[in-house]
C-alpha positions in Angstrom: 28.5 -14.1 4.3 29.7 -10.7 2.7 27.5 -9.2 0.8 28.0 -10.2 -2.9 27.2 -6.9 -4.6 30.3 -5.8 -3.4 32.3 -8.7 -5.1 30.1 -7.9 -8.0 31.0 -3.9 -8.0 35.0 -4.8 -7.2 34.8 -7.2 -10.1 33.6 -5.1 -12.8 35.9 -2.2 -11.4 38.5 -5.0 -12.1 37.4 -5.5 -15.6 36.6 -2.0 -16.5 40.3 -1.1 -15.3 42.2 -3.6 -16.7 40.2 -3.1 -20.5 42.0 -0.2 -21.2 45.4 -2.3 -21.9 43.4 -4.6 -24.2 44.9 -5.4 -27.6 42.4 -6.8 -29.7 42.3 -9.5 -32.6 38.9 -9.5 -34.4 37.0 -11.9 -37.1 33.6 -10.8 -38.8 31.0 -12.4 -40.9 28.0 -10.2 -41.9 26.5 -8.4 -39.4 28.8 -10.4 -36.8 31.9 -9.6 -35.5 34.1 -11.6 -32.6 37.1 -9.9 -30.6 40.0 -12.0 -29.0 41.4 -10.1 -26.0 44.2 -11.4 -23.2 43.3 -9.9 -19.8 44.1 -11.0 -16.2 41.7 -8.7 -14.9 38.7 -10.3 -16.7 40.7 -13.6 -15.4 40.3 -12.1 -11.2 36.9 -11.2 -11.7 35.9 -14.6 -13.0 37.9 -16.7 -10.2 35.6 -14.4 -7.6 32.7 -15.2 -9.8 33.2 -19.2 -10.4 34.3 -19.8 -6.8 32.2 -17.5 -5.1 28.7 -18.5 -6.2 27.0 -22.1 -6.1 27.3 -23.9 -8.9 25.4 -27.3 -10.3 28.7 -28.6 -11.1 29.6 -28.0 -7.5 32.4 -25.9 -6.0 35.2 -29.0 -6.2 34.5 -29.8 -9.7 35.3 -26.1 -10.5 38.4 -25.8 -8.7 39.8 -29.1 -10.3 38.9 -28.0 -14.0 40.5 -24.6 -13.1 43.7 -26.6 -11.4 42.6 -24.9 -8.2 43.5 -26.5 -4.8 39.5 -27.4 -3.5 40.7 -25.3 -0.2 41.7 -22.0 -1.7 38.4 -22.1 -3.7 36.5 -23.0 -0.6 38.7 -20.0 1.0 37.3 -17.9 -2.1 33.4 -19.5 -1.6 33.6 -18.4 2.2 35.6 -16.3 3.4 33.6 -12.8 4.8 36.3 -10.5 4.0 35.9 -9.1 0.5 39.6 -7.5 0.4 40.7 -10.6 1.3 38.7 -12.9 -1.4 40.4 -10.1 -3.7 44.0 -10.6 -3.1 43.3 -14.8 -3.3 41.8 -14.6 -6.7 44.5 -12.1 -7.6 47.4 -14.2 -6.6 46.0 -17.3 -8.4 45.4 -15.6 -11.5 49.1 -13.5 -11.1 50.6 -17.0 -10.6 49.4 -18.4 -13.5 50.2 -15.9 -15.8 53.5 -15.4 -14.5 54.0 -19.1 -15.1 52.1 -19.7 -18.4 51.2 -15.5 -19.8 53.4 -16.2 -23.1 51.0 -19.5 -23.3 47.6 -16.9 -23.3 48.8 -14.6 -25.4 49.6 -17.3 -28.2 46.5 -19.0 -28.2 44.7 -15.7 -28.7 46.5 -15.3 -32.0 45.6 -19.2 -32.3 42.3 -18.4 -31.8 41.6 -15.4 -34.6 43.1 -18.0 -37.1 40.7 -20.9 -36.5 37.8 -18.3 -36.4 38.5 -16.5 -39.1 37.3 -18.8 -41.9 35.2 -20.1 -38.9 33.3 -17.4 -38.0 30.6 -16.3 -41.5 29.4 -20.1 -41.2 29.1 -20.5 -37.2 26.8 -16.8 -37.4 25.2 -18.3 -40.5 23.9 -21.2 -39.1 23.2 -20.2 -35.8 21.2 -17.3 -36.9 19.0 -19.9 -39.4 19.0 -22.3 -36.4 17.1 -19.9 -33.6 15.7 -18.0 -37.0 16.7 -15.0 -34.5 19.1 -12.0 -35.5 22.2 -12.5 -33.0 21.2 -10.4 -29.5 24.7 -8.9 -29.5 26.5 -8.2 -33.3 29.7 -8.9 -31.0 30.8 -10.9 -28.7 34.6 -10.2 -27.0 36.3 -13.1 -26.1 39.0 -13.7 -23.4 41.1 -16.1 -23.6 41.4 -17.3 -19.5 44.4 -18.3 -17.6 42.1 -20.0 -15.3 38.6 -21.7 -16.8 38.2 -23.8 -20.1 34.6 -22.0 -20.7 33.1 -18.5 -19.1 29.7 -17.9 -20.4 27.7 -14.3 -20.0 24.1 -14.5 -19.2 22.9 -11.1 -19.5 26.0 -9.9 -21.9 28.3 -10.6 -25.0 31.7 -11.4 -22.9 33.0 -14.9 -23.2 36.1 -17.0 -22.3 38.1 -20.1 -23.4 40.5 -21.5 -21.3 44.2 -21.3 -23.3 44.9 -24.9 -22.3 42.4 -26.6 -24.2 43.2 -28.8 -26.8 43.4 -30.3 -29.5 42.6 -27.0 -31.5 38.9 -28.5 -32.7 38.0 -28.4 -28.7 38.9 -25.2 -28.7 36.9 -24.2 -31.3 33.8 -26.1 -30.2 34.4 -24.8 -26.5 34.2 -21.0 -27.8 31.3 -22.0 -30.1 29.4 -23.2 -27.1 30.1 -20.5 -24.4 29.0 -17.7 -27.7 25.5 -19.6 -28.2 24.7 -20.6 -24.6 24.8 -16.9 -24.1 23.2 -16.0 -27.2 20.1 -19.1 -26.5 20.2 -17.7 -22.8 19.1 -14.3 -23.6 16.9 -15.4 -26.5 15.1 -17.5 -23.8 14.9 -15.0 -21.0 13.7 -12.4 -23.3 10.2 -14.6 -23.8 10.2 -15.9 -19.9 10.2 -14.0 -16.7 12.0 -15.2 -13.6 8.8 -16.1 -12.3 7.9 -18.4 -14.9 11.7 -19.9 -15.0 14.6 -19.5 -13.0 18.1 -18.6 -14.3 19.6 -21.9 -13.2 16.2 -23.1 -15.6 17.0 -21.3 -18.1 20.8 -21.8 -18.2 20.4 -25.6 -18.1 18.2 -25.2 -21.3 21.1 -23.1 -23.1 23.7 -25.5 -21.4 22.1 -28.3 -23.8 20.5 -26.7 -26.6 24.1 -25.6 -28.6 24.8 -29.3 -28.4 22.2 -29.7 -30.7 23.2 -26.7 -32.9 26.5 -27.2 -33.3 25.8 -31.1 -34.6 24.7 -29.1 -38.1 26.4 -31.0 -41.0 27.8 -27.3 -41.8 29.7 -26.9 -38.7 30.6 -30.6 -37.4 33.9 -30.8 -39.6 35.5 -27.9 -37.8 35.2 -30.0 -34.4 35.3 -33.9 -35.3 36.0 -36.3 -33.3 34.6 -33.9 -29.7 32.0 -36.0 -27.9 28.5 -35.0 -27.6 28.5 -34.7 -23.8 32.1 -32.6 -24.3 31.7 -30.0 -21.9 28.7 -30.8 -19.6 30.4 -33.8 -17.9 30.7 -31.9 -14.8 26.8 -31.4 -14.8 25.4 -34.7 -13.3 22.0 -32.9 -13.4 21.8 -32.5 -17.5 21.9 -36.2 -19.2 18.5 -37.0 -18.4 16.7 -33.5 -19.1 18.6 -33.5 -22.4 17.1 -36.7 -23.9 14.1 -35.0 -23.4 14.9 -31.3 -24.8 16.3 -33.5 -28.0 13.4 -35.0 -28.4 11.4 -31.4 -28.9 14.4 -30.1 -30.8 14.5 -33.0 -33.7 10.4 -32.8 -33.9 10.4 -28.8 -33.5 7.7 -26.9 -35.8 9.6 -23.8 -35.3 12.6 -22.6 -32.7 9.8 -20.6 -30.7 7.9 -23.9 -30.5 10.8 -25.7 -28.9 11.4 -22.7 -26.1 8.1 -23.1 -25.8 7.4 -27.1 -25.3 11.2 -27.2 -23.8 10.1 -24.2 -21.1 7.1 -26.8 -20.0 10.1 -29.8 -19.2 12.3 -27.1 -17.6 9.4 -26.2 -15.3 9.9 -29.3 -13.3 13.7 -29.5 -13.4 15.7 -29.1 -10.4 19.3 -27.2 -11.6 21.2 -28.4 -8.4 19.9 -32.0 -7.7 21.6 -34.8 -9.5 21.8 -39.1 -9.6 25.1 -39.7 -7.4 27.3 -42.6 -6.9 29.3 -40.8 -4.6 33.2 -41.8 -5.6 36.5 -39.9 -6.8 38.0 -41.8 -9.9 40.4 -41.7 -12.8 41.9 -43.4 -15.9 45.0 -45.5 -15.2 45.9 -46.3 -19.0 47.8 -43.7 -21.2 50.4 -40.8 -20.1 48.2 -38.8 -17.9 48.8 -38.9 -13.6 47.9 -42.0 -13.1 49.9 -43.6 -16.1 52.1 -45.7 -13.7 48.9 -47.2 -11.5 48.3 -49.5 -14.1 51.4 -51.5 -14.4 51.6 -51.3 -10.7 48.0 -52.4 -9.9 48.6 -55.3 -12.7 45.7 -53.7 -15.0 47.6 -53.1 -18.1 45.1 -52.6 -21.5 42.6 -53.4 -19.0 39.1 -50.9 -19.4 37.4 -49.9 -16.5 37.6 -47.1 -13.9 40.1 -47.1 -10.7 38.3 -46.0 -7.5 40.4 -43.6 -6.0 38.2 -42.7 -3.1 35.0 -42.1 -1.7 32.6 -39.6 0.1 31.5 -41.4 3.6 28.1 -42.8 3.4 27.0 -42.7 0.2 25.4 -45.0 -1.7 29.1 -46.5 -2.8 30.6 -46.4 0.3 26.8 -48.6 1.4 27.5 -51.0 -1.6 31.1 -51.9 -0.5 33.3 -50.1 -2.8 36.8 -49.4 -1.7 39.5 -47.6 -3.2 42.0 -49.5 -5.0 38.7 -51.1 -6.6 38.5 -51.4 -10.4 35.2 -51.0 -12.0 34.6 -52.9 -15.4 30.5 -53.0 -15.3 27.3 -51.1 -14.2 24.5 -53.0 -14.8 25.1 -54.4 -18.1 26.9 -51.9 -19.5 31.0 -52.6 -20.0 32.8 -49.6 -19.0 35.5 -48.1 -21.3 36.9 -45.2 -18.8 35.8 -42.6 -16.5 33.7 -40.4 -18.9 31.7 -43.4 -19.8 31.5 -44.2 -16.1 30.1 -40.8 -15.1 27.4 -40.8 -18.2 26.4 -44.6 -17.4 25.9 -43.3 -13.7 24.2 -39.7 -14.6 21.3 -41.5 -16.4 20.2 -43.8 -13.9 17.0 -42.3 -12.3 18.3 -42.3 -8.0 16.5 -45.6 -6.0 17.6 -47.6 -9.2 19.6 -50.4 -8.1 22.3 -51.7 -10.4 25.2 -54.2 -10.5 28.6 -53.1 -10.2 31.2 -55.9 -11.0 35.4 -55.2 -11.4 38.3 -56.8 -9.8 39.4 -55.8 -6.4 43.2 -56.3 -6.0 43.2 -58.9 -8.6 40.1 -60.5 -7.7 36.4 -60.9 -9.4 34.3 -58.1 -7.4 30.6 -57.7 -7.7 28.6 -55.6 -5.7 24.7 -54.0 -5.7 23.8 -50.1 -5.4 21.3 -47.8 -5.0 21.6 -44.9 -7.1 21.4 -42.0 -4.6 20.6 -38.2 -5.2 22.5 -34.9 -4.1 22.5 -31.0 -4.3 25.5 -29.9 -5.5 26.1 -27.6 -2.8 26.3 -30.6 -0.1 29.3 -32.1 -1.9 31.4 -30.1 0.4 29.5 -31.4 3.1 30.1 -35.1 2.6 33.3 -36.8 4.4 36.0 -38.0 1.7 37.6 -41.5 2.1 40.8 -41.5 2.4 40.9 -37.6 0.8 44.4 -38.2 -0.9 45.4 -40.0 -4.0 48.4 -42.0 -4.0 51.4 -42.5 -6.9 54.6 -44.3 -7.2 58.0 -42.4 -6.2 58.9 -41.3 -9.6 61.8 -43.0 -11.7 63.7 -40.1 -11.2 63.7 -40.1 -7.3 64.7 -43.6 -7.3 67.4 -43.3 -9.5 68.6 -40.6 -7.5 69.0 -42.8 -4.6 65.4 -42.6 -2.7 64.1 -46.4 -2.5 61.0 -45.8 -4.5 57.8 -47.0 -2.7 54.4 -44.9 -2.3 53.7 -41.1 -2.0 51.0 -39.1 -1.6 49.9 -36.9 -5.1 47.1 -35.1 -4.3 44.9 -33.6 -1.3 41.3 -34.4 -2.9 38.8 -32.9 -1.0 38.1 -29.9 2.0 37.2 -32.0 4.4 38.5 -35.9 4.9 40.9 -37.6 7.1 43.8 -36.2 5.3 43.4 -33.0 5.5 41.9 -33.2 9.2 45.6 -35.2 9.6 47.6 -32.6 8.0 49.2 -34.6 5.0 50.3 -33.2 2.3 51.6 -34.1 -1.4 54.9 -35.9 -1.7 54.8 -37.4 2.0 56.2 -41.0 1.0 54.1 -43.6 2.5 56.0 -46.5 4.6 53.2 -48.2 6.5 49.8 -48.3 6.7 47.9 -49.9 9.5 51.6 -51.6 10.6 52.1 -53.1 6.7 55.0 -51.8 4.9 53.9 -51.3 1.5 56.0 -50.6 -1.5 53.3 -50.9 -4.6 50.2 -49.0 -4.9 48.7 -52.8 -5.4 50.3 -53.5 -1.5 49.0 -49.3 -0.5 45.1 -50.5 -0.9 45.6 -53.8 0.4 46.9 -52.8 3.7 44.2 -49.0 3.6 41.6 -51.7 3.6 43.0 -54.0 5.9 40.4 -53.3 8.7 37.2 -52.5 6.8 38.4 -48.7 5.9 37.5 -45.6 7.2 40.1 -45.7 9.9 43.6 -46.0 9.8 47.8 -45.5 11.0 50.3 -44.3 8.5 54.1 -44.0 9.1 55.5 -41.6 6.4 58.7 -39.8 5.6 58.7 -35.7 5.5 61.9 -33.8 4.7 63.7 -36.8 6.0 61.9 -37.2 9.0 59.9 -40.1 9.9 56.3 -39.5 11.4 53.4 -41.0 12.3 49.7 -40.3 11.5 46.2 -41.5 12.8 42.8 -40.9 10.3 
């Protein structure tokens, strides 16, 4: 592995070069001042950052929310060149803006008008809240290309991905990345490294501006955002922030919660987190997987699709199969995939618990036993079948292509796909011998023979081939 205070001495060459072309939008409040700045360099230097370093939300969780493909960031995460990690991170970010710069630069101007007004009671409250002057009196904010938050640990340099929206998520995601870096440092300043780690200490300020930003003063500039918004890709916080909530509500001071919280954080472990162990998605509304539902005759219905799962883990043990569709954990109804991960997230692992749906139509009810896993063995874990599958779009079929089954996406470094070499848009003929034509008929015929093996005939550029997993 290359040395990472190189990456770390190219990256803030990166940032430090590509600064002096900033044009900066600011908003102030007393004592308090916030920049808005557009820069790809700040962009580069993050991609080498996020993808480079283990993360609790794990390396494939990153590249999705980025819109990443799993293998360039796994490229990024291990390849030994530095040069080479360079010119990836620079061609991702160079892509994006030439596809989407105009995008970037007009939610920076976006930005300085929801702050303005914004900004005097954000600092106001904040500053009443930790009962704490701000450790920076300005923070500079990019607006990313590439990541919906960037925090800063040790500094006051922030970013919001350009993407988000509505405009109150983007609000409450910049208010979030400002105070976790602000808590962070507030937090360090009282505890060694020896007494808490950073990944300790950054869980602590992952949660704690949850609890902030729920003031009365502040909650009508970001109604309607979840609680949870923002850490769902952390599997390890749900539990460790019923607790932390707990000290904050009942807190004598804020140096009294650091305090009692820094005795919970002692015993937390950043990286380890409950696990089911699948890949799923929404089927109802406009998004990806807005034709599955009508296809898999699930219309209006509430639940999670199971798209896939990682080999041997504890859903792949129960009996779950992709094409399932989960309505129930334990006795809980499930409404869609956020409530899903939550439900899942605060089960303690070795918990066992009910899981009942409908499998191609049919009443479905399995057992499993919560499991637990570092973060950093995702990558590790064999993905089942490691592709997702959609219908030929109306517009291929109306140009004359008879419709059927394609691949959409590669999910996953290492699974059968990949290993197999297929890629997105291969149409899907057979599987296991069985023509299939609906996505209902695809996961009737992938679980023909139990799973984890199977034949697919699909067409390429017109040519018909054939493919063992």
């Amino acid at each position: 592995m290359v040395d990472r205070r190189i990456l770390f001495f190219i990256s803030l060459f990166a940032i430090v070069l590509g600064c002096t072309a900033c044009q900066l939008r600011s908003a102030q409040a007393p004592n308090f001042k916030l920049f808005f700045v557009v820069n790809r360099w700040y962009d580069k230097a993050a991609t080498i950052r996020m993808f480079r370093n283990d993360d609790p939300a794990g390396l494939e969780n990153r590249a999705r929310v980025a819109g990443v493909d799993p293998a360039v960031a796994r490229k990024i995460h291990d390849e030994a060149n530095p040069f080479v990690v360079v010119r990836l991170a620079n061609k991702l970010v160079e892509d994006r803006f030439g596809k989407e710069g105009q995008a970037v630069e007009a939610s920076k101007e976006d930005l300085w008008v929801q702050w303005k007004d914004l900004l005097p009671v954000f600092s106001n409250v904040v500053v009443e809240t930790t009962e704490s002057p701000w450790v920076h009196s300005n923070y500079i904010c990019f607006v990313s290309s590439m990541f919906p938050g960037l925090s800063d640990w040790w500094g006051n340099k922030v970013g919001v991905g350009f993407k988000l929206s509505p405009p109150e998520y983007k609000r409450r995601a910049l208010a979030q990345e400002i105070l976790l870096s602000d808590v962070f440092q507030l937090l360090r300043k009282r505890y060694r490294r020896s007494e808490l780690s950073d990944w300790q200490v950054w869980a602590f300020s992952e949660i704690t501006p949850s609890f902030i930003l729920d003031d009365q003063m502040l909650k009508p500039y970001w109604p309607n955002v979840p609680d949870d918004w923002g850490r769902e890709n952390y599997a390890q916080l749900p539990r460790l922030e019923k607790s932390l909530k707990e000290l904050f509500d009942h807190r004598t001071s804020y140096v009294d919660y650091e305090d009692k919280a820094a005795q919970v954080l002692r015993g937390f472990q950043p990286f380890v987190a409950s696990w089911l162990g699948v890949f799923d998605a929404d089927i109802q509304g406009k998004g990806t997987y807005r034709r599955v539902a009508v296809d898999m005759n699930l219309t209006g219905a509430k639940g999670v699709l199971i798209l896939g799962l990682h080999e041997g883990s504890p859903a792949d043990k129960a009996g779950l199969m992709p094409g399932d569709f989960v309505t129930s954990v334990g006795s809980t109804h499930i409404e869609n995939a956020a409530q899903f991960s939550r439900v899942i997230r605060s089960l303690e692992p070795g918990t066992k618990t009910g899981i009942t749906g409908l499998r191609l139509g049919e009443p479905l009810t399995l057992s499993a036993t919560i499991g637990e896993l570092d973060a950093r063995d995702i990558a590790s874990q064999n993905y089942w079948p490691g592709f997702t599958v959609a219908k030929v779009s109306e517009n291929a079929e109306a140009s004359g292509n008879s419709g059927g089954v394609a691949v959409a996406t590669i999910t996953g470094v290492k699974s059968p796909a990949v290993a197999a070499g297929l890629r997105p848009g291969d149409k899907i003929g057979a599987v296991n011998g069985i023509r299939v034509r609906t996505l209902k008929g695809f996961y009737k015929a992938l679980n023909a023979n139990g799973g984890r093996s199977a034949s697919f005939v699909i067409m390429r550029e017109g040519k018909e081939m054939t493919l063992d997993f």
